[in-house]
C-alpha positions as CSV (number, residue, x, y, z in Angstrom):
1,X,125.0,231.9,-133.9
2,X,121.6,230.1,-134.0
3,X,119.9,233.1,-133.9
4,X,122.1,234.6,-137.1
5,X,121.6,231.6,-139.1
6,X,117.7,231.6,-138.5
7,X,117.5,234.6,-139.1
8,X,119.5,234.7,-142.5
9,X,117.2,231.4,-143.3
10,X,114.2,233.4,-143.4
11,X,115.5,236.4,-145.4
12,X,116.3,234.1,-147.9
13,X,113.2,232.4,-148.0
14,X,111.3,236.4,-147.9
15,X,114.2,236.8,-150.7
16,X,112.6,234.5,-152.9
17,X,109.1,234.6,-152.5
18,X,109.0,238.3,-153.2
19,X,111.1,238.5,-156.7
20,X,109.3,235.3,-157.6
21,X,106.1,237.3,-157.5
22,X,108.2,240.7,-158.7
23,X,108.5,238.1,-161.9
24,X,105.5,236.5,-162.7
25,X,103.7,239.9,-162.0
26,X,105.5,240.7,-165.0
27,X,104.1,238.0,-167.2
28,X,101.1,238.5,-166.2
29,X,101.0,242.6,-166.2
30,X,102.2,241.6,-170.3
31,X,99.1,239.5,-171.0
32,X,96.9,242.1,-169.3
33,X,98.2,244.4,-171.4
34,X,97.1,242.1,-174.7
35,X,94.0,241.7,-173.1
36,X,93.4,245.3,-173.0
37,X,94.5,245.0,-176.5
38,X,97.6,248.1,-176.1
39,X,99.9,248.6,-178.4
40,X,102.9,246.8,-178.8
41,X,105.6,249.9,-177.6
42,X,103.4,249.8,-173.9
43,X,105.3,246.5,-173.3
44,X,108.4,247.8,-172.3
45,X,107.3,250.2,-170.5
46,X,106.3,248.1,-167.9
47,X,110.0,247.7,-166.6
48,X,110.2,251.6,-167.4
49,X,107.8,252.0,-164.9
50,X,109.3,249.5,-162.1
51,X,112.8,250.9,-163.1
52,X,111.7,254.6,-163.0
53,X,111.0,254.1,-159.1
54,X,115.0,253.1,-158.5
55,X,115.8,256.0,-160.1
56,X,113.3,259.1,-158.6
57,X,114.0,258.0,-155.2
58,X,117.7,256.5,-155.3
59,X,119.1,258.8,-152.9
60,X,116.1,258.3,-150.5
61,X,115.8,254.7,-149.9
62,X,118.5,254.0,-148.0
63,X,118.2,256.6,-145.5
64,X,114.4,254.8,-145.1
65,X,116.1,251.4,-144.4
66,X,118.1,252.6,-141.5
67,X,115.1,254.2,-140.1
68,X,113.7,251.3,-138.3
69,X,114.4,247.6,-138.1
70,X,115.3,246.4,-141.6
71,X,113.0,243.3,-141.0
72,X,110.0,245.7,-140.4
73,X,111.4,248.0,-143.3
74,X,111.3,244.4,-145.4
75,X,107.6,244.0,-143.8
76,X,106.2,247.2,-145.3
77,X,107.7,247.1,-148.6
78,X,106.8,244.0,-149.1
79,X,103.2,245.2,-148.3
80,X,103.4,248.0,-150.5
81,X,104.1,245.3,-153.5
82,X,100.8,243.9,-152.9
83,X,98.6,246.8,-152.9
84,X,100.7,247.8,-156.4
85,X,99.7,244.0,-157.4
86,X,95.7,244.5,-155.8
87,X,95.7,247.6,-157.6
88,X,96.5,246.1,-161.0
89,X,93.7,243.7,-160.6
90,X,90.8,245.9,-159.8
91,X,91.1,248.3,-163.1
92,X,94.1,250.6,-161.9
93,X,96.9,250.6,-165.3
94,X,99.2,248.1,-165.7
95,X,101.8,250.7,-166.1
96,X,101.4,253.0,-163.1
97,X,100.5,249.6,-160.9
98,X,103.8,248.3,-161.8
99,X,105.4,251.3,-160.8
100,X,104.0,251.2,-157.6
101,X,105.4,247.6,-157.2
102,X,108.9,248.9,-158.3
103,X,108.9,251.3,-155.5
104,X,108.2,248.4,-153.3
105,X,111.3,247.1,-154.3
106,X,113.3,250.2,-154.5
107,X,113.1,250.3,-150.8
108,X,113.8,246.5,-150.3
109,X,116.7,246.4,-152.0
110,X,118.7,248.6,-149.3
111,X,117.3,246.7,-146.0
112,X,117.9,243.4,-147.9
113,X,121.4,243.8,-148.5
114,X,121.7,246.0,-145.2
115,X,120.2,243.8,-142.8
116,X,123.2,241.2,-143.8
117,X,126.2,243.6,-142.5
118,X,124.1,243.5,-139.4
119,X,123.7,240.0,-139.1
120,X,126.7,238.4,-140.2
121,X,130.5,238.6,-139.3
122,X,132.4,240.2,-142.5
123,X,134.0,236.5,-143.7
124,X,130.7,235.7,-144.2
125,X,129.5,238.4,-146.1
126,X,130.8,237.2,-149.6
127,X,129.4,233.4,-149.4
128,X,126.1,235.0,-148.1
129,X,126.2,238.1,-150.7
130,X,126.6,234.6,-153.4
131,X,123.4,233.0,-152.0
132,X,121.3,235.7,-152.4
133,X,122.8,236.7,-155.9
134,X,122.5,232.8,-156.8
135,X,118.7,232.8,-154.8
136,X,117.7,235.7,-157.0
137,X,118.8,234.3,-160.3
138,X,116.8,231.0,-159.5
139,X,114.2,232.8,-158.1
140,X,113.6,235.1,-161.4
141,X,114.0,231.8,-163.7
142,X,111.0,230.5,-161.5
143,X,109.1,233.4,-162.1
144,X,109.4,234.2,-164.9
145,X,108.0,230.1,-165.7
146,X,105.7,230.9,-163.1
147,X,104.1,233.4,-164.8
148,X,104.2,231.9,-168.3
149,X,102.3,228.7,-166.6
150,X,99.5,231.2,-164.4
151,X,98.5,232.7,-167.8
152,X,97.8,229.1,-169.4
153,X,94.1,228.2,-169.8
154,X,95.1,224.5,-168.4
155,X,95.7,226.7,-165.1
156,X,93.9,230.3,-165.0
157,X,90.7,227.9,-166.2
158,X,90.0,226.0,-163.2
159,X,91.2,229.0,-161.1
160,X,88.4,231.3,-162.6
161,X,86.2,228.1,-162.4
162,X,86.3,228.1,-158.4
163,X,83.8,230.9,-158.9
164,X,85.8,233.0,-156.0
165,X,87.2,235.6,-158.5
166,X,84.0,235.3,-160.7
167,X,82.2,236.8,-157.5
168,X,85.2,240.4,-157.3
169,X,84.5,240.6,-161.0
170,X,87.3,239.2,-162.6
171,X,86.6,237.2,-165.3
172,X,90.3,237.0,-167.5
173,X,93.2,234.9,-167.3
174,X,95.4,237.7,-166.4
175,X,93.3,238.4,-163.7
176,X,93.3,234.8,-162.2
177,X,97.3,234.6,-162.6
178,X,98.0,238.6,-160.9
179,X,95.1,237.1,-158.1
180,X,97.3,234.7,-157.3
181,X,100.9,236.6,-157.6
182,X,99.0,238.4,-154.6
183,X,99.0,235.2,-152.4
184,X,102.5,235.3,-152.8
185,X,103.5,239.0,-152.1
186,X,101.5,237.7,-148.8
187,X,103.4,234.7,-147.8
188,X,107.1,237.1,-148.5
189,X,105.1,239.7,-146.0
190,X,104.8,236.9,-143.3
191,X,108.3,236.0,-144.2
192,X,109.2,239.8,-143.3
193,X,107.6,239.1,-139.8
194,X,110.1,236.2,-138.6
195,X,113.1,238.3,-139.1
196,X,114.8,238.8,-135.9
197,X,115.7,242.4,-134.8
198,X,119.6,242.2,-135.4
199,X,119.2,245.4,-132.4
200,X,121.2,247.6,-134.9
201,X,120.3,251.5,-134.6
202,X,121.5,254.0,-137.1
203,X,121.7,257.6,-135.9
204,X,118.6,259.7,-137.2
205,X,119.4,260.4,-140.7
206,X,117.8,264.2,-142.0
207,X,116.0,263.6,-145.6
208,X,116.5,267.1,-146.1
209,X,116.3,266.9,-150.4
210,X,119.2,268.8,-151.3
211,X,121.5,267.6,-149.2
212,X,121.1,264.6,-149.4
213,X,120.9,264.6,-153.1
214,X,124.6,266.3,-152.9
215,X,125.9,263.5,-151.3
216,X,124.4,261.4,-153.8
217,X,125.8,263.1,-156.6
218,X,129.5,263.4,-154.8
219,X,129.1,259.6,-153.7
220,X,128.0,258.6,-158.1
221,X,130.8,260.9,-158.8
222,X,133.8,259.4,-156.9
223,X,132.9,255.9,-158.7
224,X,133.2,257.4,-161.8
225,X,136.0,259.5,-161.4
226,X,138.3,256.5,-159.9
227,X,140.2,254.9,-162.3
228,X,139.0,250.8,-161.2
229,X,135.3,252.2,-160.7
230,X,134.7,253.8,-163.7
231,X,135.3,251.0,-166.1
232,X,133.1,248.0,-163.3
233,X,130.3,250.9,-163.3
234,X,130.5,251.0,-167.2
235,X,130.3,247.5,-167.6
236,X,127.7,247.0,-165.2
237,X,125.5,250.2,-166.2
238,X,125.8,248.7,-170.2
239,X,124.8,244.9,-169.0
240,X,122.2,246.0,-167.1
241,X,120.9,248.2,-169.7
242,X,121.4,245.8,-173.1
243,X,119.8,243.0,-170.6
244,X,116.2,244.6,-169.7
245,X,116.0,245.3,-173.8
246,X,116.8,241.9,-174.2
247,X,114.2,240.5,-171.9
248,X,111.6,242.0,-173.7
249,X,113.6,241.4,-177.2
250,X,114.3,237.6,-176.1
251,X,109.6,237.3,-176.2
252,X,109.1,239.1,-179.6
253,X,112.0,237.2,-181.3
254,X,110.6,234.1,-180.1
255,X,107.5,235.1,-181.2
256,X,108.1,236.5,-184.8
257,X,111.4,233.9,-185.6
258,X,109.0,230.6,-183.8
259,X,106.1,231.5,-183.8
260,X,106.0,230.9,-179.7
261,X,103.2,232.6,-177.8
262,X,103.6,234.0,-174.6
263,X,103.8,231.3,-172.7
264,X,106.3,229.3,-174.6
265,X,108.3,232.1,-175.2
266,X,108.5,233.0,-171.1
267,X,110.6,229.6,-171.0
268,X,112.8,230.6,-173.4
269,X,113.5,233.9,-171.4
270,X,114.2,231.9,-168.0
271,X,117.1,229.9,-170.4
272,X,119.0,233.0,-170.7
273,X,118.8,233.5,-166.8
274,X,120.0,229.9,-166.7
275,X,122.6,230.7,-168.8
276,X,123.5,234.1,-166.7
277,X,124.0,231.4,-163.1
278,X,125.9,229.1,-165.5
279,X,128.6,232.0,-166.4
280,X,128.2,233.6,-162.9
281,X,129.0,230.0,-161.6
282,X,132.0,229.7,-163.8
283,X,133.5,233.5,-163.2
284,X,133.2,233.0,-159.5
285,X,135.3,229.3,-159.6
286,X,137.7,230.4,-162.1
287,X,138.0,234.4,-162.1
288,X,139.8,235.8,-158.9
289,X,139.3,239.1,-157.9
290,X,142.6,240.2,-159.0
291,X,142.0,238.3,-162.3
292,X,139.0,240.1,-162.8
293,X,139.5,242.9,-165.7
294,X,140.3,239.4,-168.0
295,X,136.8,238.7,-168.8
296,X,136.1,242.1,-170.9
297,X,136.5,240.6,-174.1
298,X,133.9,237.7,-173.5
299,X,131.2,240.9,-173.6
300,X,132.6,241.5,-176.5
301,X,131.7,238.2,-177.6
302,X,128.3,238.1,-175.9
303,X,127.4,241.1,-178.7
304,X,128.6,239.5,-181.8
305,X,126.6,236.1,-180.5
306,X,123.6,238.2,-180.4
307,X,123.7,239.6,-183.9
308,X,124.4,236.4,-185.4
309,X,120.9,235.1,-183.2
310,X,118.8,238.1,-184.5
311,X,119.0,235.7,-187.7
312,X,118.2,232.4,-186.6
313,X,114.7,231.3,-187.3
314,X,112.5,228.0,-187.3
315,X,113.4,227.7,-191.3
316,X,116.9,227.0,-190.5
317,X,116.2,223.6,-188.8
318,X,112.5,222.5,-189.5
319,X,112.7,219.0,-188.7
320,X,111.3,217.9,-185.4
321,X,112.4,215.5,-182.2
322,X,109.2,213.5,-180.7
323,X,110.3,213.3,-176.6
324,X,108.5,210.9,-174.5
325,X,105.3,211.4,-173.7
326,X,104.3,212.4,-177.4
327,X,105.9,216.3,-177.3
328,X,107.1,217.4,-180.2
329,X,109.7,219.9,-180.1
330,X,111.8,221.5,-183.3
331,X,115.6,221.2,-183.7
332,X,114.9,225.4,-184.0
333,X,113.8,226.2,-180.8
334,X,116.2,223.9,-179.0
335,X,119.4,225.5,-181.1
336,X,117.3,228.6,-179.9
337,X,117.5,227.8,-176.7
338,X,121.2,226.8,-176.6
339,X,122.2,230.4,-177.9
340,X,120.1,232.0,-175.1
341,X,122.1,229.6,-172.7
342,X,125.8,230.7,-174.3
343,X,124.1,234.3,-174.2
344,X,123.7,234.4,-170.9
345,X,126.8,232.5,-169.7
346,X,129.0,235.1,-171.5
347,X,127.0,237.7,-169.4
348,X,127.4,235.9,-166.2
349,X,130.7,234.9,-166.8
350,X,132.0,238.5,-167.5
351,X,129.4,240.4,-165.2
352,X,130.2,238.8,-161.9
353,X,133.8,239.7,-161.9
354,X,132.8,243.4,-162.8
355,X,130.2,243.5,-159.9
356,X,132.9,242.2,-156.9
357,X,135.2,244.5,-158.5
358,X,132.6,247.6,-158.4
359,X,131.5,246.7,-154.6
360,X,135.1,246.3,-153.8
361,X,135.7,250.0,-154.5
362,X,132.5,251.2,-153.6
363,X,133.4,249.8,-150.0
364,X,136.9,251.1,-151.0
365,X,136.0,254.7,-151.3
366,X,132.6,255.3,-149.1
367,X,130.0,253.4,-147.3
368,X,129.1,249.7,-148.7
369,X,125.3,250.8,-148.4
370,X,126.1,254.4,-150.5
371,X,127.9,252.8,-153.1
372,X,125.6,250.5,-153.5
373,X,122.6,253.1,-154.2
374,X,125.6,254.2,-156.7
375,X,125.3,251.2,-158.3
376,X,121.7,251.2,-158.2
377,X,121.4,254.8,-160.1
378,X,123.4,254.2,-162.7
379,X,122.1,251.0,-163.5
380,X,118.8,251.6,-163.7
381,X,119.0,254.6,-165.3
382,X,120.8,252.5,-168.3
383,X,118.4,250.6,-168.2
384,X,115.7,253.1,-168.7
385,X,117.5,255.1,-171.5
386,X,118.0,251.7,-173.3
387,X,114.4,250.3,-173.0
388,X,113.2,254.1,-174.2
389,X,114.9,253.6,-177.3
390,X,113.8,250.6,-177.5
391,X,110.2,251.4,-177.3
392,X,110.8,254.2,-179.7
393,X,112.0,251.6,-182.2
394,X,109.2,249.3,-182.1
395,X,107.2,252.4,-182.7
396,X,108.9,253.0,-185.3
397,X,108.5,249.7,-187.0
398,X,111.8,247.9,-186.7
399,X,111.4,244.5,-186.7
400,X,112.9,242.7,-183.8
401,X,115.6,241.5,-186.0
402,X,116.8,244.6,-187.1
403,X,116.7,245.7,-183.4
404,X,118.6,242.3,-182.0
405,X,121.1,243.3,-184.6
406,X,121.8,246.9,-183.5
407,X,121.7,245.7,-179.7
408,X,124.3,243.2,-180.4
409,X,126.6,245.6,-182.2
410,X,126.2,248.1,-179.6
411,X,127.4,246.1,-176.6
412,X,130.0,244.6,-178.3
413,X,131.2,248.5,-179.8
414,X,130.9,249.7,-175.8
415,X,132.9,247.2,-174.6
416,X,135.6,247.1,-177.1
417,X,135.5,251.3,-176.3
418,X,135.4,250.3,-172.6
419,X,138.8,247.8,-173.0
420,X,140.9,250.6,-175.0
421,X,139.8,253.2,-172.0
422,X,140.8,251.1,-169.4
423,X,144.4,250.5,-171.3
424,X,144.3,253.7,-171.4
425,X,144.0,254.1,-168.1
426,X,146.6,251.9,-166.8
427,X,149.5,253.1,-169.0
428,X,152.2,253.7,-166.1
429,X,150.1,252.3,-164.0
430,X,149.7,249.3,-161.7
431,X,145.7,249.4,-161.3
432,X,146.2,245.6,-160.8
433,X,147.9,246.6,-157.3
434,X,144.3,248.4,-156.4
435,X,142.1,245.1,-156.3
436,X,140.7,243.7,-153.4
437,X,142.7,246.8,-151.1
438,X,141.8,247.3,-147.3
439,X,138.8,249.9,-147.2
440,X,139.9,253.0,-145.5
441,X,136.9,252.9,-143.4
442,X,137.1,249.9,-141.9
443,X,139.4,249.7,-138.3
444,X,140.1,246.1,-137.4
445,X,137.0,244.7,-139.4
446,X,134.7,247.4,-137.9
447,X,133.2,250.4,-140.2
448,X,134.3,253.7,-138.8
C-alpha cells in the first residue's frame, strides 16, 4: 500500500511539472515567433506541430510504453521534451522544435495513464483517473500564467541580467523564459526517476507497421461503429477540435477587442481552463454515468455564448474599477473574463460526462490502453483539421470576430446534428441499458 501511494505521489508530481512546462513552452515558442517577426497564420501552427506527433505515431506509442518499465518510458520522454525545448533555444524553428516536444508527449501519455492500471486496484482507478484530469487542468492554467509572466521584462530582465544566458548567446526575452521552461522539463525527468517499478511485464509486442496499423484502424472503427461510442467520440473529437482554435482565438480576440498584449491576454486564456474544472467539477457531482447523454444541449449552448462573445469589446463597458494597490482594471475585460469562465464551464460541464462515457466503452469493447490511442487519433486529428482552417482564415484576412462567429455556429450546428443522430439511434432502443456495462474482458476484476 505505501509503496502504491508513493509511487502514485510522484507521478502526479512528474504529472505536473511536465505539462506545466508543455504550457509555458507554448507562450513562450508564441513570443519567439513575434520576435522573429513571422507572420500571424505560423501561430497556430505551433499546436499543429505538437498535435501532428499524436497523430503520425498513434498506433506506435503504446506498444513503446509496454516495452520497458513505464517510469523509465516517463524518464525518456520526458528527456526527449527537453532536447525539443534546448533545441528551440539555440536557433532550431519554433515549429519543428515544438514538434519534437509533442512527440515527447505522444509517448507519455500511454505510460502515464498505463502505469496507473498497474499500480492501483480498479476502485481506485476512477478517483485517481479525476486527480490527474483535475492535476492537468490546474497544471495547464499554471502554465499557461507561467508563461505569460517568463516573457514579462519585470522577469526575463533580471534573468538575462545574471549574465549566464548572455554568455550561450541569448540575448531575448523568449530566450530567457524557454531557458528556464528547460529547468523544469529537468526537475519532471528527476520526477520520472522515483517511480517505483510496479514489476509489470507485457509480452514482446512486434511494431511490425502494417499490422499494427490494422489493428489500429479495426480498434478506431469499432468506437465508431457502436452506437454509445460514436456519438462520446463525436462530442469529444468536436470539443477537442473547436477548443485548440479557441486557444489561439481566446489571445487575438483579447488582443484586437482589448487591446491586451501577450501577457495579459495569456490570463485571460488560463480563465477559460478555470472555467473548463468549474463545469468538469459540476458534471462529475451532479451528472451520473447513466445520466450522462443529458448534457448535449449545454454544447449547444457553449456555441451560441461564443458568437454572442465574438462581439463584446472594451467600448461596451469603458468605465474602469481602481482595486487596491492602485490597479486599474475595466468593467470590459472583467465581463470578458466572466464569459470565458461560463465558456468553459459549459465545456466542462458537458465534456466530462462524454469522456467517462467514451472510456466506458472503449474498456467495454477492447483494451482500456487501445481505446484510449482511439481516443487519442481522433482527437487530435480534429484538432489539426480545425486549427488548419483556422490558419487558412487568418490568411485570408478574417478578422477574429468573423472567425469567433463561424466557430460558435459550428459547434453549436454539430451538436444539435450530433443530438438528432443519437435519437436517431435510440429509436427502439434502450442504449440507456448500455451505460456503465461489465467489460467483456475483464474476469473477476482481472483483464483477460
Amino acid at each position: 500500500g505505501r509503496q502504491m501511494n508513493r509511487g502514485f505521489y510522484t507521478i502526479m508530481a512528474a504529472q505536473i511539472f511536465s505539462s506545466l512546462a508543455d504550457n509555458a513552452l507554448l507562450i513562450a515558442a508564441i513570443a519567439l515567433l513575434s520576435e522573429l517577426a513571422a507572420p500571424a497564420w505560423m501561430t497556430p501552427l505551433l499546436r499543429l506541430c505538437f498535435t501532428l506527433s499524436y497523430i503520425i505515431f498513434a498506433a506506435y506509442v503504446g506498444i513503446f510504453a509496454d516495452s520497458m518499465p513505464k517510469g523509465r518510458v516517463m524518464f525518456l520522454t520526458n528527456t526527449l521534451k527537453a532536447v525539443g525545448c534546448l533545441f528551440m533555444l539555440f536557433g532550431g524553428h519554433p515549429l519543428l522544435a515544438y514538434a519534437i516536444v509533442g512527440l515527447g508527449a505522444a509517448a507519455y501519455s500511454p505510460a502515464k495513464y498505463g502505469i496507473l492500471t498497474e499500480l492501483l486496484p480498479p476502485d481506485k482507478l476512477v478517483v485517481a483517473n479525476g486527480w490527474i484530469e483535475g492535476l492537468t487542468v490546474i497544471s495547464i492554467i499554471l502554465g499557461v500564467v507561467l508563461g505569460g509572466a517568463l516573457i514579462l521584462p519585470a522577469v526575463a530582465d533580471p534573468v538575462l541580467a545574471a549574465g549566464v544566458l548572455q554568455t550561450i548567446g541569448i540575448h531575448t526575452r523568449a530566450g530567457a523564459a524557454i531557458s528556464i521552461v528547460f529547468f523544469i522539463y529537468l526537475i519532471a525527468a528527476a520526477c520520472n526517476l522515483f517511480i517505483p517499478d510496479t514489476g509489470v511485464r507485457y509480452p514482446k509486442a512486434d511494431f511490425e507497421p502494417i499490422k499494427t496499423v490494422c489493428n489500429f484502424l479495426g480498434s478506431c472503427k469499432a468506437l465508431w461503429t457502436d452506437k454509445l461510442g460514436q456519438t462520446s467520440l463525436a462530442v469529444t473529437s468536436m470539443f477537442w477540435g473547436a477548443g485548440a482554435v479557441l486557444q489561439f482565438l481566446v489571445l487575438s480576440w483579447a488582443d484586437t477587442n482589448f487591446g491586451l498584449n501577450l501577457s495579459q491576454a495569456s490570463i485571460l486564456q488560463a480563465v477559460v481552463s478555470v472555467g473548463i474544472a468549474i463545469g468538469a467539477v459540476g458534471a462529475a457531482t451532479f451528472v451520473p454515468l447513466k445520466k450522462c447523454l443529458k448534457v448535449l444541449p449545454m454544447g449547444v449552448l457553449m456555441g451560441v455564448v461564443v458568437v454572442f462573445a465574438a462581439h463584446f469589446n472594451r467600448a461596451m463597458a469603458p468605465s474602469v474599477i481602481t482595486l487596491p494597490g492602485g490597479f486599474e482594471i475595466s468593467w470590459a475585460i472583467i465581463i470578458a473574463g466572466c464569459i470565458m469562465v461560463l465558456v468553459g464551464a459549459l465545456a466542462g460541464f458537458f465534456v466530462v460526462p462524454m469522456n467517462a462515457l467514451l472510456q466506458n466503452r472503449g474498456f467495454v469493447l477492447m483494451s482500456a490502453g487501445r481505446s484510449i490511442a482511439v481516443q487519442n487519433f481522433n482527437e487530435n486529428s480534429s484538432m489539426l483539421i480545425m486549427l488548419g482552417i483556422y490558419s487558412l482564415m487568418i490568411k485570408g484576412g478574417l478578422t477574429s470576430t468573423r472567425i469567433m462567429e463561424i466557430f460558435g455556429a459550428f459547434v453549436a450546428i454539430g451538436m444539435i446534428i450530433v443530438i438528432l443522430t443519437h435519437r436517431r439511434n435510440a429509436i427502439g432502443q434502450d442504449l440507456s441499458s448500455m451505460i456503465g456495462e461489465e467489460s467483456p474482458h475483464l474476469q473477476n476484476g482481472k483483464e483477460k
